[in-house]
C-alpha positions in Angstrom: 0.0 0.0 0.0 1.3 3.4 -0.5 2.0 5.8 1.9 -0.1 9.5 1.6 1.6 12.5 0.5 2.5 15.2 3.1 0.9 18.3 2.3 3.2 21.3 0.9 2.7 24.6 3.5 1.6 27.6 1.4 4.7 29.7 1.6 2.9 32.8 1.7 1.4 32.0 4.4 4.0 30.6 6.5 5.8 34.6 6.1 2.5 36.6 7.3 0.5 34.3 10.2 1.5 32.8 13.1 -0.2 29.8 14.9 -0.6 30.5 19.1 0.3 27.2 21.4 -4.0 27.3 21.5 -4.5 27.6 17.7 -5.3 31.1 17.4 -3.9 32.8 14.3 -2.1 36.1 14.4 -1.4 38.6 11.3 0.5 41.6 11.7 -1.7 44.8 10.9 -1.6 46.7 7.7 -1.1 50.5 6.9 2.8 50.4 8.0 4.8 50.8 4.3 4.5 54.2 3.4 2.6 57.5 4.2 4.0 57.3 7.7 4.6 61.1 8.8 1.0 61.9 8.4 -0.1 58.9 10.7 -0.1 59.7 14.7 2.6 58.3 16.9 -0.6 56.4 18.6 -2.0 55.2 15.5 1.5 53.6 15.1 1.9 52.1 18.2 -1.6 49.9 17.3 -0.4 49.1 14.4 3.0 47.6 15.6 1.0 44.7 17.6 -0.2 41.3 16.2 -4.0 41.4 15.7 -6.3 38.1 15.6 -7.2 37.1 12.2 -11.1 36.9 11.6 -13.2 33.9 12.2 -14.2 34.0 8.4 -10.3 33.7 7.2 -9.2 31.4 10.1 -10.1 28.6 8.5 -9.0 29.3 4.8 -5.3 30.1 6.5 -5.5 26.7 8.6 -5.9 24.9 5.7 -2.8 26.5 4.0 -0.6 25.6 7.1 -1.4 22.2 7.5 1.1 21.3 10.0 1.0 24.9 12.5 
């Protein structure tokens, strides 16, 4: 009998989410690249910090990191 494939990890993916230790996924926010003088020093701050991805993507980014 063969054995199954192992499933490639989306590459992508693997750069921009990270998987918690209880399987929550985290995404950096966006808005960071350019533009930056005009954007207050508290806006910033938010924006630095890891943000929960939504319920509605969490599954689509699970499936793209099969083994996180």
């Amino acid at each position: 009998m063969a054995k199954k494939q192992k499933l490639k990890t989306h590459r992508g993916a693997a750069k921009r989410f990270k998987v918690t230790a209880t399987g929550k996924i985290l995404r950096m926010h966006s808005g960071k690249r350019h533009l930056l003088g005009t954007k207050a020093a508290k806006r910033m701050r938010r924006l630095k910090k890891l943000t929960q991805v939504n319920a509605a993507d969490a599954a689509n980014v699970k499936q793209m990191l099969p083994y996180a």
